[in-house]
TORLUMBA-317475 format. One record per residue (C-alpha): x, y, z. Coordinates in steps of 0.1 Angstrom, whole numbers, padded with zeros to 4 digits, always signed. Layout:
BEGIN
XYZ/...
//
This chain:
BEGIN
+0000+0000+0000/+0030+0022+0007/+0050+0015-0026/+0016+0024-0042/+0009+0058-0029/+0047+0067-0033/+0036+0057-0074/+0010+0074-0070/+0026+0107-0054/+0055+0103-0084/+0029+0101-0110/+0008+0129-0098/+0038+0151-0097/+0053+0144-0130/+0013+0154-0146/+0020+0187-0128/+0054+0195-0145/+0036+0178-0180/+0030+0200-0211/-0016+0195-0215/-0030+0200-0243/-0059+0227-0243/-0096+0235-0265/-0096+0274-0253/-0127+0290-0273/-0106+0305-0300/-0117+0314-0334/-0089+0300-0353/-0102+0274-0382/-0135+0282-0379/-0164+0306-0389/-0183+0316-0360/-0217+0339-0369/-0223+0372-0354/-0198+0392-0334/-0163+0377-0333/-0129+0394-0336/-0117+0397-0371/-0088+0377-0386/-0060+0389-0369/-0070+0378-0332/-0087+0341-0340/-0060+0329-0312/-0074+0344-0281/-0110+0337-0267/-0126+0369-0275/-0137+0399-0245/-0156+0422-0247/-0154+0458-0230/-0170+0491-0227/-0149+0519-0237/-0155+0554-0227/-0130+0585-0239/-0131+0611-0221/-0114+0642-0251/-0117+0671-0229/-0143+0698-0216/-0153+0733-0225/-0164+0762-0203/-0163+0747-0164/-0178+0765-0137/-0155+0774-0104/-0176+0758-0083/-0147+0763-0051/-0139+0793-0029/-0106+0803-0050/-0110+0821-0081/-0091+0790-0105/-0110+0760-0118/-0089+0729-0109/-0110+0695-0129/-0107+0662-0134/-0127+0633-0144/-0142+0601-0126/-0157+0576-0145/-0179+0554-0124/-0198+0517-0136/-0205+0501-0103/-0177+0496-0081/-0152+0508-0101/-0138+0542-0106/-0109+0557-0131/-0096+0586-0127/-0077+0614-0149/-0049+0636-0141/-0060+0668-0125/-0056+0696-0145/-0047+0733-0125/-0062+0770-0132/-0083+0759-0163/-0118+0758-0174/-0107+0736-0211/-0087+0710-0200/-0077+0684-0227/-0074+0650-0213/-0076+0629-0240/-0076+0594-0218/-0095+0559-0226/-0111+0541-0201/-0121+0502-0205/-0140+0482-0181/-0147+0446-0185/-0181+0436-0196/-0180+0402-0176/-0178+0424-0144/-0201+0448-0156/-0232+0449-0131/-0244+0484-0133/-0271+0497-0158/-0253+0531-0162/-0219+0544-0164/-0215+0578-0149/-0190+0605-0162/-0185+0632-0129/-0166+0660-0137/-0151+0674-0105/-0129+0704-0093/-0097+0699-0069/-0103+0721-0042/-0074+0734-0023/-0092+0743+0006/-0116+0717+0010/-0104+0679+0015/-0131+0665-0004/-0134+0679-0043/-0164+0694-0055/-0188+0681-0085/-0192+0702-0116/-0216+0681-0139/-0220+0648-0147/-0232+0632-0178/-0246+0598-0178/-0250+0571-0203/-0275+0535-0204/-0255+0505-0209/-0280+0486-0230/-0275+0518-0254/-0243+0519-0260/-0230+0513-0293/-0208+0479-0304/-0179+0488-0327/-0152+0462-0339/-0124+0471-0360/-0120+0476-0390/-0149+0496-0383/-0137+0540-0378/-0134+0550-0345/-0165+0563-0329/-0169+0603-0332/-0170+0623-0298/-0198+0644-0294/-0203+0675-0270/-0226+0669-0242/-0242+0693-0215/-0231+0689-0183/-0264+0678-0158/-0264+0687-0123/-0275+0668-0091/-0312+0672-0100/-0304+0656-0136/-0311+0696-0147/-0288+0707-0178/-0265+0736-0164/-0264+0772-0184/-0224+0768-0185/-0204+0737-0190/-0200+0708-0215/-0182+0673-0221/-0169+0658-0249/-0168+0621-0248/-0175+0591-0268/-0187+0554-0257/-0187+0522-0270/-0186+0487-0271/-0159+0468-0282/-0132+0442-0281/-0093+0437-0274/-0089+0438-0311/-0100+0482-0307/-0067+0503-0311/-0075+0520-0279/-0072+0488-0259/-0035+0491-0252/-0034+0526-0239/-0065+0522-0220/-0074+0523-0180/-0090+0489-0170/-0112+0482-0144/-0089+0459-0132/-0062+0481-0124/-0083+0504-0097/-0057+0497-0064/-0031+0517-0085/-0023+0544-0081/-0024+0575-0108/+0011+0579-0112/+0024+0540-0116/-0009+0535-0139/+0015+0535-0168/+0029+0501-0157/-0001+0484-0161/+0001+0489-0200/+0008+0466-0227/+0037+0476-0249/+0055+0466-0278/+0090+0477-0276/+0116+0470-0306/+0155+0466-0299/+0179+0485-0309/+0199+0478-0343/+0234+0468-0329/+0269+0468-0345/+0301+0458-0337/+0325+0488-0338/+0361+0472-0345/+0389+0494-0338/+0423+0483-0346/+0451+0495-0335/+0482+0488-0357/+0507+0518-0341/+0515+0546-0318/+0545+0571-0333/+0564+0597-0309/+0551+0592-0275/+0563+0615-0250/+0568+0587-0224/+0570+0593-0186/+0592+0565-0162/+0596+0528-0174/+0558+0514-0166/+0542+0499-0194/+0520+0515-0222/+0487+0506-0236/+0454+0520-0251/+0425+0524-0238/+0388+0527-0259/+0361+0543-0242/+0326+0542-0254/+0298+0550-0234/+0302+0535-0200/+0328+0512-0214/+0366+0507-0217/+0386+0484-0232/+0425+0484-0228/+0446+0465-0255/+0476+0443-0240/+0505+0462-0223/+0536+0472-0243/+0571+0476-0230/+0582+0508-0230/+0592+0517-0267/+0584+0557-0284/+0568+0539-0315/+0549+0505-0300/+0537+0483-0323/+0502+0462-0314/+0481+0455-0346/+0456+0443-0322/+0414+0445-0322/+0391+0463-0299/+0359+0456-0300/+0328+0475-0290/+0290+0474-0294/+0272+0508-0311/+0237+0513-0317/+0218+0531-0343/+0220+0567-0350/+0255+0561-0339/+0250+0596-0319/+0280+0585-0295/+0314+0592-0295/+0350+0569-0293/+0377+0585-0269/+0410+0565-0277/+0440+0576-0253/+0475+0561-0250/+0479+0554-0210/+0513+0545-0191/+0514+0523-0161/+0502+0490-0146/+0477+0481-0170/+0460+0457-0137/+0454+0493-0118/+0440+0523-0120/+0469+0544-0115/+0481+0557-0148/+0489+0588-0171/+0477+0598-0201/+0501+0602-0232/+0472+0616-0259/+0439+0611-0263/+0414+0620-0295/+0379+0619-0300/+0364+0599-0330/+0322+0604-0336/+0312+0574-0347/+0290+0588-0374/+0318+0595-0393/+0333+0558-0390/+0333+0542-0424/+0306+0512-0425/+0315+0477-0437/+0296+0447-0446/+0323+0426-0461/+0359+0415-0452/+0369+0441-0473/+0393+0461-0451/+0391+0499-0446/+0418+0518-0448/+0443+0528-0421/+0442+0565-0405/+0470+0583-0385/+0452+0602-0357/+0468+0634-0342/+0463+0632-0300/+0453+0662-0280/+0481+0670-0255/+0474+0658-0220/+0460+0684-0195/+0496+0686-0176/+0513+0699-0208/+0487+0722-0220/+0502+0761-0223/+0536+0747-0226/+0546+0759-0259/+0581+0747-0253/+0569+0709-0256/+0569+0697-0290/+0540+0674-0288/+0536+0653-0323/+0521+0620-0311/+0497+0599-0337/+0477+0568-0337/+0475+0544-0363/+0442+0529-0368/+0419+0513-0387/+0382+0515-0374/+0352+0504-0389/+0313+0497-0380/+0309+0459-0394/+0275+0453-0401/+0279+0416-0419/+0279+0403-0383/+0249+0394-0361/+0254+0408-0325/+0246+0383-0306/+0224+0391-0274/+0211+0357-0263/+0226+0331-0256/+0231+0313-0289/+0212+0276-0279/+0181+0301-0279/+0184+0329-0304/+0154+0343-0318/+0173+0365-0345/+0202+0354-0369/+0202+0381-0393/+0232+0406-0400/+0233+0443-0383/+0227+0459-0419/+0197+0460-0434/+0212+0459-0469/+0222+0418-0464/+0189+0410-0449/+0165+0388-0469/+0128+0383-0471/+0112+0370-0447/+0097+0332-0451/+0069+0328-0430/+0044+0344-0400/+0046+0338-0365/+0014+0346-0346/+0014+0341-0308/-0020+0340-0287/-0013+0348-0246/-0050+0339-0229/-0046+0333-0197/-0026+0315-0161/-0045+0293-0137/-0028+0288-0103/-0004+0313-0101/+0016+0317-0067/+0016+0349-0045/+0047+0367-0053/+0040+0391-0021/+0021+0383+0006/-0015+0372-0009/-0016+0390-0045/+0001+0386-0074/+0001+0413-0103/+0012+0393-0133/+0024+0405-0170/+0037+0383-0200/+0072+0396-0214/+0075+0375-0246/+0109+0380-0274/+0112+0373-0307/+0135+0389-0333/+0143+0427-0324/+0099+0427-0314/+0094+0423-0276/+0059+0427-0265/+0043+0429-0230/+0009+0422-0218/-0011+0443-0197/-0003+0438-0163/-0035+0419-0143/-0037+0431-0110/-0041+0410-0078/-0050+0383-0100/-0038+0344-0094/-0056+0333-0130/-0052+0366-0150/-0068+0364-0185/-0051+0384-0209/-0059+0373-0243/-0037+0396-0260/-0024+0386-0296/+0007+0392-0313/+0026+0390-0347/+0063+0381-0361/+0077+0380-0395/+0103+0350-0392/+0135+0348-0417/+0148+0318-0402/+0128+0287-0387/+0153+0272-0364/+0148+0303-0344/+0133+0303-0306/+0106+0321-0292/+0113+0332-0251/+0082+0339-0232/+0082+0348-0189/+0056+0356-0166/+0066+0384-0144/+0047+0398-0113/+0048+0434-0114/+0069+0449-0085/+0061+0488-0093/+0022+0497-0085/+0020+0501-0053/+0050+0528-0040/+0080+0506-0063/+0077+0529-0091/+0098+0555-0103/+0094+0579-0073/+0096+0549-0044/+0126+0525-0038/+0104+0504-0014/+0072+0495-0017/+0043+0490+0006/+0046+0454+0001/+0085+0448+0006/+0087+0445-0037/+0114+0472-0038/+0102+0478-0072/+0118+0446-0083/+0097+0421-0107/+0100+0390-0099/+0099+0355-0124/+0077+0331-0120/+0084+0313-0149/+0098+0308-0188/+0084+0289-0218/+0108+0286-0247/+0092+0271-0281/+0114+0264-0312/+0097+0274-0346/+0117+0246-0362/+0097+0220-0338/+0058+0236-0350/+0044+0223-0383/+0034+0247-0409/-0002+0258-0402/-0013+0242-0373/-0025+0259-0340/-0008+0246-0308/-0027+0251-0278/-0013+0237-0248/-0005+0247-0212/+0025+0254-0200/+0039+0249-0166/+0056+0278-0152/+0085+0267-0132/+0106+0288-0108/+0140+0278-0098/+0155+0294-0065/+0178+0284-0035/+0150+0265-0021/+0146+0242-0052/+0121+0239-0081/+0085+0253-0075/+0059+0252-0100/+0041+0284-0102/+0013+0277-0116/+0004+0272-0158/+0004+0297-0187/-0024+0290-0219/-0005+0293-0249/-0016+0292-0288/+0011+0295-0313/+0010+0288-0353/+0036+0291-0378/+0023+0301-0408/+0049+0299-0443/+0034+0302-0479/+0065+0289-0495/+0078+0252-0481/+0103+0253-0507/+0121+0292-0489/+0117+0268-0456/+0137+0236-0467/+0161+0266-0484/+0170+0276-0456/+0185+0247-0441/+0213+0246-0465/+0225+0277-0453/+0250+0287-0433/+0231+0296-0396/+0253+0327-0394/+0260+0359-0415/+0292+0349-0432/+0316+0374-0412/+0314+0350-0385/+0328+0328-0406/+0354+0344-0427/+0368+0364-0397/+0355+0345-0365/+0355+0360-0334/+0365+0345-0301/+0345+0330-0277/+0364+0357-0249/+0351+0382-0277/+0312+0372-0284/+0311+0367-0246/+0323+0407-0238/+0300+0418-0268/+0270+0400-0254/+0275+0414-0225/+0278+0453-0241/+0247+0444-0267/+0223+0433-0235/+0241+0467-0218/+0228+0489-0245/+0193+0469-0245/+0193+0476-0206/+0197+0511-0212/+0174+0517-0236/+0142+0499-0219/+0148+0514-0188/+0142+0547-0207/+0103+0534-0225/+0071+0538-0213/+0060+0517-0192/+0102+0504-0189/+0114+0472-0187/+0134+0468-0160/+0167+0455-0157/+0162+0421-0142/+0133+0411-0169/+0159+0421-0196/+0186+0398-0184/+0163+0369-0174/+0150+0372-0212/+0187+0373-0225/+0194+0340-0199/+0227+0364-0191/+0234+0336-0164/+0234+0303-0188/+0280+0305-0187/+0281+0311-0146/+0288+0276-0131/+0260+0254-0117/+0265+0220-0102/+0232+0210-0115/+0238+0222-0148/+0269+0202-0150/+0253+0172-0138/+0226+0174-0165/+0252+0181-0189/+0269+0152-0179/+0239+0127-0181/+0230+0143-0214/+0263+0129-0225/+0261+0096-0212/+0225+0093-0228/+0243+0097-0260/+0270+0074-0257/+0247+0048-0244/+0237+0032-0277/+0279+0027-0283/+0283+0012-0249/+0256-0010-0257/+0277-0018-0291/+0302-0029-0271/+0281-0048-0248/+0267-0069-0273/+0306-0076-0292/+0313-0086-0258/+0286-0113-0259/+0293-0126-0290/+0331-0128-0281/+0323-0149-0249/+0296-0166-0269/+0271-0161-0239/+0244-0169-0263/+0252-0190-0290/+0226-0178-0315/+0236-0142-0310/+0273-0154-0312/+0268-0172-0347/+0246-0145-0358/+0269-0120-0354/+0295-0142-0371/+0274-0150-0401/+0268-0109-0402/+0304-0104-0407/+0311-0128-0429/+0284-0115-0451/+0296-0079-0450/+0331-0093-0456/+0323-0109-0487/+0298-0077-0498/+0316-0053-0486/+0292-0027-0511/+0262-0035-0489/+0273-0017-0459/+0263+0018-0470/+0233+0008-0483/+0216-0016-0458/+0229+0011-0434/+0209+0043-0452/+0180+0018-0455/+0179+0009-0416/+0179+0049-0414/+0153+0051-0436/+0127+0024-0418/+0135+0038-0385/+0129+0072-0392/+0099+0061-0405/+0089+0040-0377/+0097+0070-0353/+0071+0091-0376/+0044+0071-0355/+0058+0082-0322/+0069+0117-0336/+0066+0142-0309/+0032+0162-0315/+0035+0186-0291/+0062+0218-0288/+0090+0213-0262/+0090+0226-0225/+0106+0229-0197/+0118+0194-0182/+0123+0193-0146/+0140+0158-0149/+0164+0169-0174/+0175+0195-0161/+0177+0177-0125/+0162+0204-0109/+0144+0182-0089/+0173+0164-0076/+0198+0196-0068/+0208+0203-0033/+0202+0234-0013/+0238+0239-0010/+0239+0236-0054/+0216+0262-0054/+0229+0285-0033/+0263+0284-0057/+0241+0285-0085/+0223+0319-0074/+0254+0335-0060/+0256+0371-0076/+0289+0371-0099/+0315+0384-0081/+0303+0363-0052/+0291+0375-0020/+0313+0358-0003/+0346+0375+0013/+0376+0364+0020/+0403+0382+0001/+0425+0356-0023/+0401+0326-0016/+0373+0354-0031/+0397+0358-0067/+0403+0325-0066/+0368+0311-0063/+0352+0335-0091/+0384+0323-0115/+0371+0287-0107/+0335+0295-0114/+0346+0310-0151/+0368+0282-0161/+0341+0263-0148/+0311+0284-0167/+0330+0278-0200/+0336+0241-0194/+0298+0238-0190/+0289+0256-0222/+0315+0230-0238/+0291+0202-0223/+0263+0215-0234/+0277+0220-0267/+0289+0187-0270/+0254+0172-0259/+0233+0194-0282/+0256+0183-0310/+0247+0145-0306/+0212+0153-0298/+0215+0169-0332/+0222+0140-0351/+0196+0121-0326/+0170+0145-0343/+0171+0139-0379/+0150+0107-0376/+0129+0116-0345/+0104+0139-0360/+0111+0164-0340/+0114+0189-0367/+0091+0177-0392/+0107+0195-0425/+0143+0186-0417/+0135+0144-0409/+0117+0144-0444/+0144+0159-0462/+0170+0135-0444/+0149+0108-0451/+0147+0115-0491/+0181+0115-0488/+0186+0082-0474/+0165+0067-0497/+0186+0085-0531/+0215+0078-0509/+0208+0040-0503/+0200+0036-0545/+0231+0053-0554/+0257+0032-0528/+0236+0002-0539/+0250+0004-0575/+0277+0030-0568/+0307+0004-0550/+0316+0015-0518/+0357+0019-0526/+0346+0044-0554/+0324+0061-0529/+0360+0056-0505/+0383+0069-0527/+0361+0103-0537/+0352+0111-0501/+0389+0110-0493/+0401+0128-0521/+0372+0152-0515/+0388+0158-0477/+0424+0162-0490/+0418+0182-0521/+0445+0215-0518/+0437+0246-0495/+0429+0264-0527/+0402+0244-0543/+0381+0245-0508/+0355+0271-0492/+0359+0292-0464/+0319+0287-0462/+0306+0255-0442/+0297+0227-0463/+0260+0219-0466/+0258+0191-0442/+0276+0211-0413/+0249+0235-0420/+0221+0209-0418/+0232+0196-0388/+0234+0227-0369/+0200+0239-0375/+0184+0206-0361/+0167+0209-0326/+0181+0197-0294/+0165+0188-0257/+0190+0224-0247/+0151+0239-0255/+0138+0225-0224/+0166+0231-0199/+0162+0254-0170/
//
């Protein structure tokens, strides 16, 4: 009875980390009579509010004991009140603000507009007019229908008696998500907030900035003045960053011919300071030689190999010589500096980039498909402080991030909010986290705590990662997600997030293209960086990123941006490594089992395995040209044997393989240390963060290494539908041609293929190199 509730116990808990499917009451595939959204939202249930505008009012009364008129506006349906900003010392105030309430909650027969004055005498305000409206008379309007016309209206006093002086232009109406005022609007689920954080609540789309790598290299410095026998560099500054090239001894005309590289974003409105420092390049004590300023819009743009040409730079004497006409001061810098737009700055981490198309928009091509994403709703969502949670959606694709409107005190928020991307590559990933909003109630811009202990932080609560390459063309997924939450304590699910994606492509043919192509822009190719280098450039790209959302409205704050990025994936994690680890061995299980079984017919354990194998070999030794093709033809059947157990569903998070549900508290703790640690202790400190980024990099090895054989695991498991098919036609031309084709022909032209001279090859990757890369790998489901 024990051992069957322990079953029963595992069971239930591995259905609550399980991908469901779902039948939400979308219109997708279907024609539905009467109201219903139009086309471009049949993947959210539709809801239905009441809008009211409120434009601005004409000629108000002073109703007060001071001699100014101070209004503002309260809309009222029931319970629920919004509010506009008070206007001061004017009787035509322009507020110009939408206000939606929900028709669900509706409960009232009329929605009252009260026009009020701010009286800075009085504590309560006083009322103007009001003007009132019959919900069963309100108009429906759903786009593409024109926006309804405001219309004046007399204000009405307490006696429902038009007044002489005083009037209200509004407009109200029924309508949908799918109405453009939707995302700018109040809703009437948003009341507890305040006025001033209202903004947060807001859905937004926001669109990255264009990035691209700035490559400065320095070949030369001529005449330096130097100063004592430290050593010399250069140091870049851009922004908030500097780089410093590798120390020189002490020479008048150093020689370094080495690259630094920086991150720049469109309009390019910054500037590059380039100085020549002497001293101890590990400290900050050192003096400058020369410095000169370089505005990057006048830095020559590249999107080739081709190399710009060099430039001698005259530096600006340092302050300490300044005036001192005596000083002949003729130092230059040699450089070459260009703006290389043939790269793609990478911001993500590369296992889940949505984007893979080069900084200029003159090597970009068209794109091949449609990706439409349908948000509708959470069920079971955690409290995130004390008994409320206020959750939003963030979700990334491509330069587009979009997020929700935030749901107040809501633990199963509905959003039903639909979204669009163009998609130029299809072994792309889309990220999408749930957030609970840590800045309505005193976290906001003008409160570093809040009521609630928040401190204007929002916090996860979970991630769902979906690879296009895994959806088939056309089909609507709906399934819920679980939304898991990894912290010191362990792994928490925090409750499930209603998803319906489709991939839409009109052209098969551009999709199966696409494969055969190089994953990257070809700079990365012809003139690779290091990994040192992409992992400093990420770091400036999500910088800039940082920066610039922090500055929108409503902002993303800094913590959603780098959860989004996974900034963390290269810090060290005992768990990680352990389910990189197991990853491996899963691999190499089907050759230890190989071996297993050669070991068996060696010791003859079982003599009808033992004289089958033999009788195996000796076939294969006397038909040596059957090898190739029995071995594409057992491909062949087993892919197609798979297609009946083909995954139909897109992947998720995986508790068990990522071994989050085995890690130690202690693991955990090392895994969430901040980076440098917290931890003092002088050396042992430097020391123990030098460990942890040896470590971090030995980890993103493992995880290469596994998502490499999972790779080749992939092209007969169905798991991207387009890429098994075409590696399945190829078996089958394959296992024709090596049929009549005799395998030491076949020999003798793959190795002369191999060994043919440097000059007769590519510096492009060959087409199954490409193939391979772009299949999926079980790195989609790993916390």
């Amino acid at each position: 009875m024990a051992n069957q509730n322990h079953n029963q116990n595992q069971r239930k808990q591995k259905e609550d980390f399980d991908l469901k499917e779902t039948t939400p009451n979308i219109n997708a595939g279907r024609v539905i009579s009467g109201d219903r959204l139009p086309i471009t939202f049949d993947l959210v249930e539709q809801m239905k509010f009441l809008f009211a505008r409120v434009v601005r009012a004409n000629d108000l009364p002073e109703t007060g004991k001071s001699d100014t008129c101070n209004p503002f506006v309260e809309v009222k349906l029931g319970s629920f009140v919004g509010t506009t900003r008070v206007f001061e010392k004017t009787s035509n105030p322009e507020w110009n603000q939408v206000f939606a309430f929900s028709k669900e909650r509706i409960q009232e027969q009329v929605l009252e507009i009260v026009v009020k004055e701010k009286d800075p005498v009085a504590d309560e305000p006083n009322v103007i007019g009001r003007v009132a409206f019959t919900i069963s008379d309100i108009p429906m309007r759903v786009p593409p229908d024109s926006p309804l016309a405001p219309q004046w209206y007399k204000l009405e006093g307490q006696n429902m008696v038009k007044l002489d002086q005083g009037e209200l232009m509004v407009s109200v109406w029924m309508g949908t998500q799918a109405d453009e005022s939707f995302p700018d609007a109040w809703h009437s689920d948003a009341t507890t907030t305040s006025v001033e954080n209202i903004t947060y609540t807001r859905s937004k789309v926001y669109i990255s900035p264009r990035l691209w790598y700035l490559r400065v290299n320095v070949i030369q410095a001529q005449d330096l003045l130097l100063k004592g026998n430290s050593e010399i560099f250069i140091q870049g500054v851009l922004g908030n960053l500097a780089l410093r090239s590798r120390p020189m001894k002490i020479n008048p005309n150093p020689v370094w011919n080495e690259d630094l590289m920086f991150v720049s974003a469109e309009p390019f409105d910054e500037s590059l300071l380039l100085s020549v420092e002497q001293g101890q390049g590990n400290s900050n004590k050192h003096e400058n030689l020369g410095s000169c300023v370089i505005h990057l819009k006048d830095v020559e743009k590249r999107i080739d190999a081709t190399p710009t040409a060099s430039v001698w730079y005259n530096l600006q004497k340092p302050k300490e010589l300044e005036g001192k006409e005596e000083v002949k001061f003729s130092t230059r810098l040699h450089l070459r500096i260009s703006l290389d737009g043939g790269y793609h700055v990478l911001d993500e981490a590369t296992h889940y980039s949505s984007d893979l198309r080069p900084s200029s928009k003159y090597l970009n091509k068209p794109s091949i498909g449609v990706l439409e994403l349908g948000i509708l709703n959470a069920v079971g969502l955690s409290p995130m402080k004390k008994d409320r949670t206020d959750a939003y959606c963030v979700a990334k694709y491509g330069s587009k991030w979009v997020r929700t409107r935030t749901i107040v005190d809501n633990l199963s928020p509905r959003w039903n909010e639909q979204y669009t991307w163009e998609v130029y590559d299809p072994c792309t990933v889309i990220t999408i986290v749930v957030f609970d909003n840590g800045h309505l109630h005193g976290g906001g811009k003008n409160n570093v705590g809040g009521k609630n202990g928040d401190g204007g932080v929002d916090k996860r609560i979970g991630k769902v990662r979906i690879r296009l390459s895994t959806l088939e063309s056309d089909r609507i997924y709906t399934h819920s997600y679980p939304l898991i939450n990894l912290h010191t304590q362990g792994a928490k699910k925090m409750g499930e997030i209603q998803l319906a994606v489709r991939f839409s492509c009109p052209s098969l043919l551009n999709v199966l293209q696409t494969y055969a192509q190089p994953l990257l822009p070809k700079m990365h190719y012809i003139c690779p960086l290091s990994m040192f280098q992409i992992d400093s450039l990420r770091n400036q790209a999500a910088a800039i990123t940082i920066l610039r959302f922090r500055r929108a409205e409503p902002p993303l704050s800094k913590e959603v941006v780098e959860f989004m990025l996974d900034m963390r994936s290269n810090v060290w994690s005992m768990r990680r490594g352990r389910a990189q680890f197991y990853r491996i061995a899963s691999l190499l299980s089907g050759f230890v089992s190989i071996v297993k079984l050669i070991e068996e017919i060696h010791s003859w354990k079982n003599s009808v395995t033992t004289i089958g194998g033999y009788s195996i070999f000796c076939f294969f030794n006397y038909k040596p040209g059957a090898i190739l093709p029995l071995t594409f033809t057992f491909l062949l059947l087993n892919g197609i044997w798979q297609y009946r157990i083909r995954p139909r569903y897109p992947s998720h998070m995986d508790i068990k393989l990522s071994h989050a549900d085995t890690a130690t508290t202690e693991e955990l703790e090392e895994e969430f240390d901040p980076f440098p640690t917290k931890f003092s202790g002088g050396n042992l400190q430097k020391r123990y963060d030098r460990l942890r980024g040896i470590s971090g990099r030995v980890l993103a090895v493992m995880g290469d290494l596994a998502t490499q054989g999972e790779r080749v695991q992939s092209l007969i498991s169905w798991r991207d539908p387009r890429a098994t098919a075409l590696f399945l036609i190829f078996c089958s031309i394959a296992a024709i041609l090596t049929y009549f084709i005799h395998f030491r022909y076949i020999l003798f032209i793959s190795v002369t293929y191999v060994l043919r001279p440097p000059r007769l090859r590519f510096d492009m990757p060959a087409f199954p190199q490409n193939f391979l890369r772009r299949m999926p790998a079980k790195s989609d489901g790993m916390l």
